[in-house]
C-alpha positions in Angstrom: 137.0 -12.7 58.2 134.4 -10.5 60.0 131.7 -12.5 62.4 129.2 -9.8 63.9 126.0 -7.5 63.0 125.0 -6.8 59.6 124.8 -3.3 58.8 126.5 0.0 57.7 129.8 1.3 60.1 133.5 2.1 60.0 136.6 0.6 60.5 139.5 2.2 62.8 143.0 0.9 62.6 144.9 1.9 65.6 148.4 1.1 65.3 151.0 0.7 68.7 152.4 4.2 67.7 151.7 6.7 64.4 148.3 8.0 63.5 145.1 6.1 63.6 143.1 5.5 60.0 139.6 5.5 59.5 137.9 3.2 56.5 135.0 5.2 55.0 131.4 3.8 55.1 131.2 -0.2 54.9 128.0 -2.4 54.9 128.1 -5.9 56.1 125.3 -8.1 55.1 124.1 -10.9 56.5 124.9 -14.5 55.7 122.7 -17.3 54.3 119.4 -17.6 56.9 120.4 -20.8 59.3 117.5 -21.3 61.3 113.6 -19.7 61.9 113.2 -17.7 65.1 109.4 -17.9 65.9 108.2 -14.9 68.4 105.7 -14.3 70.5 103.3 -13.8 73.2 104.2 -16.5 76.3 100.6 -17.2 76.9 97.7 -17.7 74.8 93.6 -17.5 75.9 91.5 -20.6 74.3 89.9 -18.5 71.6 91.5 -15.6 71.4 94.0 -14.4 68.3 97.7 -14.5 68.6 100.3 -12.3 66.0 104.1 -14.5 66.0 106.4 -13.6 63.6 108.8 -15.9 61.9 112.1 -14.5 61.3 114.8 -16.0 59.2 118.6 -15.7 60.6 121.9 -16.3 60.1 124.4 -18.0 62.2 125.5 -14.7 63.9 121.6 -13.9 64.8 121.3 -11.3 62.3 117.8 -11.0 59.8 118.8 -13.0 56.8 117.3 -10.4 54.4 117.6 -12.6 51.2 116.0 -15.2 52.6 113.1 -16.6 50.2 112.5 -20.3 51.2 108.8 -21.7 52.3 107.8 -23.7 55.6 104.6 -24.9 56.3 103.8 -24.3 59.7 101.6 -26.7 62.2 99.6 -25.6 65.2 98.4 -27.8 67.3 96.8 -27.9 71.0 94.1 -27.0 72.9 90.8 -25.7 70.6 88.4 -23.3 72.1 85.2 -24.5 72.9 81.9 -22.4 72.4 80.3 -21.8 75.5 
């Protein structure tokens, strides 16, 4: 079993005595997405537009690339007012 980051690497066996082995190229993918990470600014101006990004990932925190699912998203708060 291999918990860790998705992507493209090696694998060294390094045995107590004798000659290390090297695995050629292996890609790990990432699991089934497990939660939505929703990113950023920290502070937003009445008014103003704001870019976030919602990222699907999987239990390790890795981008769950095959993710295809649909959230509706709800803002709420403060409206700017016209001055």
């Amino acid at each position: 079993k291999f918990t860790g980051t998705s992507g493209a690497g090696t694998f060294t066996f390094t045995p107590a005595s004798g000659t290390a082995a090297t695995s050629s190229s292996v890609t790990v993918n990432s699991g089934a997405a497990t939660k939505l990470v929703v990113t950023g600014t920290g502070t937003q101006t009445a008014g103003s537009p704001q870019t976030i990004t919602v990222t699907a990932k999987d239990a390790q925190g890795n981008t769950a690339t095959g993710y295809t699912g649909s959230h509706n998203i709800t803002f709420s708060g403060a409206n700017s007012s016209s001055s």
